[in-house]
C-alpha positions in Angstrom: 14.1 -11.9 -18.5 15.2 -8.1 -18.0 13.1 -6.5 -15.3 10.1 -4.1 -16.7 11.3 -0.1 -16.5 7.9 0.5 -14.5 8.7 -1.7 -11.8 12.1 -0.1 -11.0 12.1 2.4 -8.1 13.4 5.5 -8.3 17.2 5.6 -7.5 17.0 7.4 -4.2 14.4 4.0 -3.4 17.0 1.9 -4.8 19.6 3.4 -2.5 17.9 2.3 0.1 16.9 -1.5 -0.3 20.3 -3.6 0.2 20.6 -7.0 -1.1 23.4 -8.6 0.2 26.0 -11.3 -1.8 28.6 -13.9 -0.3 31.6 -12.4 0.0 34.8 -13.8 -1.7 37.4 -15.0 0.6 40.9 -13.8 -2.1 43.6 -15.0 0.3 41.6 -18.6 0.7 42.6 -19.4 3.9 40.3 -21.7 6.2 40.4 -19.6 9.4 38.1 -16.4 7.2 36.1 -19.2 4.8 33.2 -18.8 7.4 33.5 -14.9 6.1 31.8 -15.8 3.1 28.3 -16.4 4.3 29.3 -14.4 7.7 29.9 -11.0 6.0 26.8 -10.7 4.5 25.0 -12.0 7.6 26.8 -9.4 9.9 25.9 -6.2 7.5 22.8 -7.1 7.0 21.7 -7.1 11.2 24.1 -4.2 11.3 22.1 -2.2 8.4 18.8 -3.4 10.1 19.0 -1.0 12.4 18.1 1.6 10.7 14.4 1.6 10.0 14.3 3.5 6.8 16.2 0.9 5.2 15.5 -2.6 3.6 17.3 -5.4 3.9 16.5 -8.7 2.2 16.5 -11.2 4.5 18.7 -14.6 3.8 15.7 -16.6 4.0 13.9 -14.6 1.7 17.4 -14.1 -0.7 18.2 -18.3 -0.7 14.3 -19.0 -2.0 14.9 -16.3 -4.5 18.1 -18.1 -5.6 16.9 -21.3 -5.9 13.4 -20.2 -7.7 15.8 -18.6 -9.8 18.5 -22.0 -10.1 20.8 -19.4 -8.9 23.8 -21.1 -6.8 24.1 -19.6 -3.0 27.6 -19.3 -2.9 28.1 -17.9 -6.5 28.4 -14.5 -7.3 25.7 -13.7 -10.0 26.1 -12.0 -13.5 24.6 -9.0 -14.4 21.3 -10.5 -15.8 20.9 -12.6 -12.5 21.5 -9.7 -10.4 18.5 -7.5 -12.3 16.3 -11.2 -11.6 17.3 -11.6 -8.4 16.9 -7.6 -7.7 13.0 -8.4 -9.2 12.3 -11.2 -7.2 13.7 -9.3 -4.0 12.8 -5.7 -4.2 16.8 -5.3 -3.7 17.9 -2.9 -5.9 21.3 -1.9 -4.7 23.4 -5.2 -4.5 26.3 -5.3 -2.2 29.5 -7.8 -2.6 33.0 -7.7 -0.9 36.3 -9.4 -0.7 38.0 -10.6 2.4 42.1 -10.5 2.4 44.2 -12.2 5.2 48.0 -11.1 4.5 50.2 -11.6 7.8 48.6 -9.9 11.0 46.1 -7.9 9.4 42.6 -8.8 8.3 41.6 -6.1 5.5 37.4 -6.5 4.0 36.5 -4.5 1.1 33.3 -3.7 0.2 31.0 -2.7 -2.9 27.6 -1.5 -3.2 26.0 -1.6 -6.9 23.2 -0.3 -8.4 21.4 -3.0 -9.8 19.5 -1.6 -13.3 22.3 0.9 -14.3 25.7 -1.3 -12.5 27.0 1.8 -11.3 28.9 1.6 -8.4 27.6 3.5 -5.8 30.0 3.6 -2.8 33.2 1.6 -2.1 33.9 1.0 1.9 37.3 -0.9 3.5 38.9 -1.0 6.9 41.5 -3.5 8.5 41.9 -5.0 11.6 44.0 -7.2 13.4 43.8 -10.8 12.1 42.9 -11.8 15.8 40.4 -9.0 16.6 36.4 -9.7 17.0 36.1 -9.4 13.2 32.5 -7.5 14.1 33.5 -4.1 15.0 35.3 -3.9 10.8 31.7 -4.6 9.7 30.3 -1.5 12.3 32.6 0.4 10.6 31.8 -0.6 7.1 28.0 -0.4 7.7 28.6 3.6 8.4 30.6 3.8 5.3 27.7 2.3 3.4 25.0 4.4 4.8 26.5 7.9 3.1 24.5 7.3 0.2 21.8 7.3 1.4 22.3 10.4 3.3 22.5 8.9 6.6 25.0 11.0 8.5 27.4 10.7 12.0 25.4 7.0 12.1 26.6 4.3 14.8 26.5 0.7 14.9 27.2 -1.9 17.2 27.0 -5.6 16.1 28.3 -7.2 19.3 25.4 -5.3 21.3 22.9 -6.8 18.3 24.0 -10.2 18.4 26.0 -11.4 21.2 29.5 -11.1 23.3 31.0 -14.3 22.1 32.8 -14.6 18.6 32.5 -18.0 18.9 28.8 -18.1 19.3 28.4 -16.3 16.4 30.6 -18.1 14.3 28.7 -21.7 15.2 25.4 -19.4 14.1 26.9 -18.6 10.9 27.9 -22.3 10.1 23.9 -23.0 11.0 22.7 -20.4 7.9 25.6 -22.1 6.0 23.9 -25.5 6.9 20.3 -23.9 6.2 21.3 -22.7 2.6 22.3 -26.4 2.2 18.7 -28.1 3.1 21.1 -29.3 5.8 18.3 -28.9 8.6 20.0 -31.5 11.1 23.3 -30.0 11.3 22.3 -26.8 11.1 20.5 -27.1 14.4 23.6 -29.0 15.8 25.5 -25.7 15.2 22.6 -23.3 16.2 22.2 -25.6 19.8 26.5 -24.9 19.8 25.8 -21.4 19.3 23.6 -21.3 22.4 25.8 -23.4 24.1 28.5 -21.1 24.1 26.0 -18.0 25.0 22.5 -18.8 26.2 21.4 -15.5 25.5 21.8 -15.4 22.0 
């Protein structure tokens, strides 16, 4: 059902309300699958810093999903982008592809206007393929902020979340589990999580 023209915000609103998609892991390799559901995770408490932005939350973009019969690790079509965008209030949806070739780790990303599918900005860096995979998505969060006219922004993800990749990693694989109705072993890897930092 396309999305009624006077219930669209204006495109400076749109700008400014992120809804974020898994990410697409090209190269397929095991060691960057937990990228998929990470990525999205990481920009979206690296975006929520700033307090004149809105984020969708996972929790709020899986019940969305499945109200809609909208897979969580798919990549939705146009028409499920503008119902998902409706159901959301995320107008500006944002998708990216992860590439492990050799050394380097190299994450593109894409943000899209939901009603019109224009692309509004394009962000990439690359890191080392050992490097806390965190400060590329600092970097990519102040690429995706010049839209929307935030300029000379910061962020830091480690200071957000917490100083141990591997932490964060075993608290990805709990949203991963959560997405699933997987309740039981999602806290498994959330009680990992804190066993490898108690502060997170």
């Amino acid at each position: 059902v396309a999305t009624a023209a006077h219930n669209v915000p204006s495109a400076d609103a749109r700008a400014r309300r992120f809804m974020l998609l898994p990410f697409r892991n090209v190269t397929r390799l095991a060691a960057q699958d937990w990228l998929v559901t990470g990525a999205p995770l990481m920009l979206g408490e690296s975006l929520g810093q700033f307090h004149d932005l809105t984020v969708v939350t996972e929790e709020k973009l899986t019940a969305a999903r499945r109200r809609l019969a909208i897979r969580a690790d798919s990549q939705p079509g146009a028409t499920e982008l503008q119902r998902l965008a409706a159901e959301t209030d995320g107008w500006t949806a944002v998708s990216g592809n992860v590439y492990a070739t050799g050394l380097r780790l190299r994450i593109t990303v894409q943000a899209t206007d939901v009603p019109t599918a224009r692309v509004i900005t394009q962000a990439k860096t690359e890191i080392s393929i050992d490097a806390d995979v965190r400060q590329a998505f600092d970097s990519l969060t102040v690429q995706l902020l010049a839209p929307t006219g935030v300029r000379g922004a910061r962020a830091d993800l480690i200071a957000l979340t917490t100083q141990s990749s591997d932490a964060y990693r075993a608290y990805v694989r709990g949203i991963e589990m959560l997405q699933r109705s997987a309740f039981h072993r999602a806290q498994q890897a959330f009680t990992e999580a804190v066993t490898f930092d108690s502060t997170f």
